[in-house]
C-alpha positions in Angstrom: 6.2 52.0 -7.9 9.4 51.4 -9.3 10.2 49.0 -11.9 12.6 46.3 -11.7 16.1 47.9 -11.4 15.3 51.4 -11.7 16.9 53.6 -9.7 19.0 50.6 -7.6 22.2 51.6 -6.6 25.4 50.0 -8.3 28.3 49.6 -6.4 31.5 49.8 -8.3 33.6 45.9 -9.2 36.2 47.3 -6.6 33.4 46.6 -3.9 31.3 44.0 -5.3 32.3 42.4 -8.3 29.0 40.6 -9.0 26.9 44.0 -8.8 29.3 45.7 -11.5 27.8 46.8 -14.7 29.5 43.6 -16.6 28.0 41.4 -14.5 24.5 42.7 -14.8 24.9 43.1 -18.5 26.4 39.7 -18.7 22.9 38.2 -20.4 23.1 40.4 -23.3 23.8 38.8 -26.4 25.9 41.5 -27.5 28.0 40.9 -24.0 27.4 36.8 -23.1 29.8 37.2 -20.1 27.7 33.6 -18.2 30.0 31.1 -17.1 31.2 28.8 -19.8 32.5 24.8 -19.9 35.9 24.8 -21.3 34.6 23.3 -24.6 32.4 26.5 -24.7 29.2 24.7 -23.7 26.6 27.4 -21.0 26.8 25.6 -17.5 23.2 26.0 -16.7 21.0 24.5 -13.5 19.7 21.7 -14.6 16.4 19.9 -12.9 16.1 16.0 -12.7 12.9 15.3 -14.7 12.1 12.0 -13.5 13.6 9.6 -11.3 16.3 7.8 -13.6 18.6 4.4 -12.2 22.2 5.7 -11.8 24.4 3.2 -14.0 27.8 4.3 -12.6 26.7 3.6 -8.9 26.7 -0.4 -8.2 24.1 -1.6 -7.5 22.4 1.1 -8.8 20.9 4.1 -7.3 17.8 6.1 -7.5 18.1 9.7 -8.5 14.9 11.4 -7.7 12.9 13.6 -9.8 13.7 17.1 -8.7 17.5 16.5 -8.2 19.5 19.6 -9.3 22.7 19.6 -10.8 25.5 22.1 -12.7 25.1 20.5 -16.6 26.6 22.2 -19.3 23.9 22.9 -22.2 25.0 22.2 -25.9 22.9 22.2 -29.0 22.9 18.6 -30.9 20.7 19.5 -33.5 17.0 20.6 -34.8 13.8 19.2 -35.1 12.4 21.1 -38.0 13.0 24.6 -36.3 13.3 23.5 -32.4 16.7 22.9 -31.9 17.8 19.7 -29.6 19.9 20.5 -26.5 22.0 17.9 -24.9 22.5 18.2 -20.9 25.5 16.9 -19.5 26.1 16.6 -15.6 28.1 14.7 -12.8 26.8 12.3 -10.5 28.4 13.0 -7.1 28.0 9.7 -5.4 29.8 7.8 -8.4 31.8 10.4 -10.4 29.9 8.9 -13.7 28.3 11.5 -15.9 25.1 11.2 -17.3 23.5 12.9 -20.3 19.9 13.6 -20.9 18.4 15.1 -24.5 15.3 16.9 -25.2 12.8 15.2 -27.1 10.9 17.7 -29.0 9.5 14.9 -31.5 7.4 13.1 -28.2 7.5 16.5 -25.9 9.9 14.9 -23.4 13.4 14.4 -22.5 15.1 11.2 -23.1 18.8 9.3 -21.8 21.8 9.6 -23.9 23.9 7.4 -21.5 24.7 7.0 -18.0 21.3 6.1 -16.7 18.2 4.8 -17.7 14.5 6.3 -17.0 12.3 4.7 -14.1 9.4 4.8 -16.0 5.8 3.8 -14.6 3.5 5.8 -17.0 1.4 3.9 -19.5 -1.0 5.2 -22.1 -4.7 4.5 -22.1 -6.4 1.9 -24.0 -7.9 4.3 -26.2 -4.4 5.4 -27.1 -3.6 1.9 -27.9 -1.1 0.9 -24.5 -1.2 -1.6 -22.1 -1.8 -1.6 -18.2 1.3 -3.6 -16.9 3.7 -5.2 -18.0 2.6 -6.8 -21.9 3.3 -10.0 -22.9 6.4 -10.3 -25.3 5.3 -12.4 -28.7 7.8 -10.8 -30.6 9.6 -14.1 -31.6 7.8 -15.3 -35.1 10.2 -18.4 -35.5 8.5 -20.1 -32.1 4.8 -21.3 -33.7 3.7 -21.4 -29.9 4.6 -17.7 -29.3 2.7 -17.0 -32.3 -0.8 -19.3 -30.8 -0.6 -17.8 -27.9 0.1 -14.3 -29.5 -3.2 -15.0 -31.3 -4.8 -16.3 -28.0 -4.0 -13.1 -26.1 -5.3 -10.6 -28.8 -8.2 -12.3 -29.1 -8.9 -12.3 -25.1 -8.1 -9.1 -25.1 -10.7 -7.7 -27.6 -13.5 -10.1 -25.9 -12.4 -8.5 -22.7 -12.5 -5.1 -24.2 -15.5 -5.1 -25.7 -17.5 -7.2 -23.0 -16.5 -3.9 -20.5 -17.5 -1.3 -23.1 -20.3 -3.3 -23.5 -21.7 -3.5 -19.9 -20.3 -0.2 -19.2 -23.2 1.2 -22.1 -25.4 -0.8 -20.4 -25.2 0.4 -16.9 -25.3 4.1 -17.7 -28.6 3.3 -20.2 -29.8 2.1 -16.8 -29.1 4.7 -15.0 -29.6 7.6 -16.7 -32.4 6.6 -19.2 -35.0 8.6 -16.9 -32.9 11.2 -15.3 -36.0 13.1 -13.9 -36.7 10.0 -11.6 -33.1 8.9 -10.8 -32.6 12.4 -9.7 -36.3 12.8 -8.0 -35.5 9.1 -5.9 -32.0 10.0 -5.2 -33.0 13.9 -3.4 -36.0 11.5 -1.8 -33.6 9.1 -0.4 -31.2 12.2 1.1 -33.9 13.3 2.2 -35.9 11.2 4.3 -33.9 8.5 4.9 -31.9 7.5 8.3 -29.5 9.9 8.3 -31.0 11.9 5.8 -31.6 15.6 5.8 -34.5 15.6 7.9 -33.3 13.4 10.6 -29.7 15.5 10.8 -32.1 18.8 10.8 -34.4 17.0 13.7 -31.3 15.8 16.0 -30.0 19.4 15.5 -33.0 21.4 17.1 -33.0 18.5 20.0 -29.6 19.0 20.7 -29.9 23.1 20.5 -33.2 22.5 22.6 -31.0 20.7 25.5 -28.5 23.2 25.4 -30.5 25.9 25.9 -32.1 24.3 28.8 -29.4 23.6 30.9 -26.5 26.1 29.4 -24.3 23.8 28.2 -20.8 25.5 26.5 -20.8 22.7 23.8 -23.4 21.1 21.4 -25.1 18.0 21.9 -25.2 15.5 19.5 -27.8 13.1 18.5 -27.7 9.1 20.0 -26.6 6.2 18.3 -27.5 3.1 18.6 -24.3 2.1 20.6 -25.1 4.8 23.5 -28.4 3.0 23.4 -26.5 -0.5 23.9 -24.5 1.5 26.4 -27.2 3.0 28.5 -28.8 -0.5 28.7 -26.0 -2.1 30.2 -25.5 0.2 33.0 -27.0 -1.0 37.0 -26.6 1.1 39.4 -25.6 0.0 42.8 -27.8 0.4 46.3 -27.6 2.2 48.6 -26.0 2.4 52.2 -29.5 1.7 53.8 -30.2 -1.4 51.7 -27.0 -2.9 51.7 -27.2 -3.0 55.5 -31.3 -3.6 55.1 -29.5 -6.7 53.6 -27.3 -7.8 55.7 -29.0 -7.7 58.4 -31.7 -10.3 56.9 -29.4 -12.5 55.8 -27.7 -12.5 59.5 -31.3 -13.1 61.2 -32.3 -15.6 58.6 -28.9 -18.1 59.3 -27.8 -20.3 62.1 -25.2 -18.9 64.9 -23.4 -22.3 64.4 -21.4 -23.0 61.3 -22.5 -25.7 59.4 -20.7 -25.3 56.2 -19.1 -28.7 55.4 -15.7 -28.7 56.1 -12.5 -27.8 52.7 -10.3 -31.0 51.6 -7.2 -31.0 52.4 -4.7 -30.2 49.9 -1.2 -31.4 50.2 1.1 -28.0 49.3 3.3 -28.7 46.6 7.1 -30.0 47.5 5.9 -31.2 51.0 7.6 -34.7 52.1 5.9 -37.7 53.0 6.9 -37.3 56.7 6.1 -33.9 57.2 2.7 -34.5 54.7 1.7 -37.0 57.6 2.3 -35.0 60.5 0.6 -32.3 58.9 -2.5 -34.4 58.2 -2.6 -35.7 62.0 -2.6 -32.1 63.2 -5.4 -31.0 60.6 -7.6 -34.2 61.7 -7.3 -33.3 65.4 -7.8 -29.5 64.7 -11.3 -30.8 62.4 -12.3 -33.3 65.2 -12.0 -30.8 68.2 -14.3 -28.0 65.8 -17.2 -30.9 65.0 -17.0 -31.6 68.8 -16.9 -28.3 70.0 -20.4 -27.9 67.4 -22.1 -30.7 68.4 -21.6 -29.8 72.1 -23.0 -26.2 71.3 -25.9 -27.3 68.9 -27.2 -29.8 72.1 -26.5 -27.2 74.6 -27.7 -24.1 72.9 -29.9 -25.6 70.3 -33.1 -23.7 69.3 -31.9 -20.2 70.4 -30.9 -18.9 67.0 -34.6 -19.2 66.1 -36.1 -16.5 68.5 -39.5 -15.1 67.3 -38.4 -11.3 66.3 -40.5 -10.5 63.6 -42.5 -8.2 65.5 -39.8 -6.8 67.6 -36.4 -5.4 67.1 -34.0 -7.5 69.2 -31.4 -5.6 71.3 -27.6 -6.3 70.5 -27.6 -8.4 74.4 -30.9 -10.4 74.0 -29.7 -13.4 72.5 -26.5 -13.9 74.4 -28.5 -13.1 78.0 -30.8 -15.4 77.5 -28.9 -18.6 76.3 -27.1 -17.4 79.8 -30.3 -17.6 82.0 -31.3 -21.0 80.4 -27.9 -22.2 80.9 -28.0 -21.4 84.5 -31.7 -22.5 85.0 -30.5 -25.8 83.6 -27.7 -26.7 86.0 -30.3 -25.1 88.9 -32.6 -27.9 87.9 -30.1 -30.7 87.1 -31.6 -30.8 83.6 -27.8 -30.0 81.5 -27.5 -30.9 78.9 -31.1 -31.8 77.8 -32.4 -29.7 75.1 -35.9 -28.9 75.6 -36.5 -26.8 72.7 -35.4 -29.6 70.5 -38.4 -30.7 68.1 -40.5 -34.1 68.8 -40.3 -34.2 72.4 -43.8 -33.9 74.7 -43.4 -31.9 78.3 -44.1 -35.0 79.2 -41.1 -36.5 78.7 -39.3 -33.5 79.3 -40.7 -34.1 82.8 -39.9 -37.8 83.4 -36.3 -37.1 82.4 -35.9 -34.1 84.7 -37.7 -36.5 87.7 -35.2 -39.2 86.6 -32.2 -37.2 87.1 -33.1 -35.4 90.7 -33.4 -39.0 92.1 -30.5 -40.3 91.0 -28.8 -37.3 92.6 -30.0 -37.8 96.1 -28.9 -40.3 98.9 -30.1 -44.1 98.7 -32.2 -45.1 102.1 -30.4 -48.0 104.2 -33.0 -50.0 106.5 -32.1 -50.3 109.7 -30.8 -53.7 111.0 -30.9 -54.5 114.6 -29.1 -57.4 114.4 -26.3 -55.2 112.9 -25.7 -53.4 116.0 
């Protein structure tokens, strides 16, 4: 393999000015031919280190860390041997320039002007920071900013070493025998729910199921809420006993309706005259049902209780013979007696019946002579 640049082809500047041997010898010191500031200053790409607040924008603006941007580089100085370089570059949104320096004293770069730094780190405690925002006691001419100075340094150690403190504590706890915080820890992956054993179990019941009925996916082990779910379910009957059903119910009721009858409701926005009207119509409609009922119940009374536990009664039955009693009835001149009705002797039944047929024939006239 080729190394870099061997053997590439160079076109001459008439064709491509920027593959011409000047421009690929530009970086040699000998023939610096990169593109220069007029001040002489290297225009290099420069990369936002951290997010800084643009002071030429108002308000001010965020420019992220990242941002690129064409800064001229310029040495400002040395640190011992490092030299210091000063970046300088444009902010397009504002026109403002901002300048950032290398730090080679704290290994970072630092603002010259036209911005300041977004800062959120903070060192550790053992590096002597804060966490947060500090409290400023820096005023010694204020005795109660130097109390509560004194207050807050003192909290702070008590708090300090009070954490330190427990924080020995715990891990003496913990780790002063490892052998049996290790040997009870394995124990407790192991064995317990969920553990090792139970995951391993549930696997081979789930492999087992699969096998058995060739499933194309694995089953996974139940929870407690399928359990919760599976308990819950009822499943409903079936066509035989929902009609199974029905049909007691229908043999075990009366033929006449006897449920007691809705109030009436007056609808909402209805006047008083048409309310009254309304209510007339609904009384007589009520009145001619509880007659028609009562008339049925005396007439027919009794039939809806025929013995057919024994026997399965034909769709007809019922209907034929309330029609043959009906007509035996009127044969006899007994209508409207009810002799199926509970608490009455054949007796009676009899007398009543006897009562009836004489009313219905002729009265006997004696004969007068003197009439004629």
């Amino acid at each position: 393999m080729q190394g870099f640049n061997m053997g590439r082809y160079m076109a001459p500047a008439s064709l491509d000015p920027s593959l011409s041997h000047d421009h690929v010898g530009g970086f040699n010191k000998q023939n610096d031919t990169r593109p220069r500031a007029p001040d002489g200053s290297i225009v290099v790409r420069f990369e936002m280190p951290f997010k800084i607040w643009c002071s030429g924008c108002y308000p001010e603006s965020i420019i992220d860390q990242g941002s690129r941007f064409n800064a001229t580089k310029k040495s400002t100085g040395k640190f011992f041997t490092t030299p210091i370089y000063e970046f300088k570059m444009k902010h397009a949104d504002c026109g403002k320039t901002i300048v950032i320096a290398t730090d080679p004293l704290n290994q970072t770069y630092k603002m010259v002007s036209g911005g300041r730094r977004q800062d959120h780190d903070f060192k550790s405690m053992d590096e002597g920071g804060d966490v947060g925002d500090a409290l400023d006691h820096s005023n010694p001419q204020d005795p109660f900013a130097a109390q509560e100075a004194a207050r807050y340094a003192a909290r702070k150690n008590d708090s300090a070493t009070s954490d330190i403190e427990e924080l020995q504590k715990l891990r003496e706890r913990q780790w002063k025998h490892p052998h049996v915080i290790n040997s009870q820890m394995r124990t407790y992956f192991r064995e317990s729910e969920g553990g090792r054993w139970e995951r391993d179990r549930h696997q081979k019941e789930g492999e087992a199921i699969t096998n058995k009925f060739g499933l194309p996916f694995q089953v996974l082990a139940s929870t407690k809420e399928d359990t919760e779910l599976a308990r819950n379910i009822s499943f409903g009957q079936t066509a035989a006993q929902v009609s199974a059903a029905e049909e007691s119910f229908a043999k075990s009721r009366s033929i006449f309706d006897n449920a007691p009858l809705k109030p009436l409701v007056r609808p909402a926005g209805m006047k008083d005259q048409a309310w009254n009207a309304y209510k007339q119509r609904h009384d007589l409609k009520q009145a001619a049902k509880i007659q028609t009922a009562n008339k049925m119940e005396e007439q027919f009374g009794g039939w809806d209780r025929v013995r057919t536990r024994r026997k399965k009664r034909a769709p007809g039955e019922l209907l034929s013979k309330m029609v043959e009693r009906a007509v035996n009835r009127k044969k006899t001149g007994t209508e409207g007696v009810n002799t199926n009705a509970p608490g009455r002797s054949k007796d009676e039944d009899r007398s009543k019946q006897a009562e009836q047929a004489a009313e219905k024939r002729p009265s006997l006239v004696p004969y007068d002579s003197e009439d004629e």
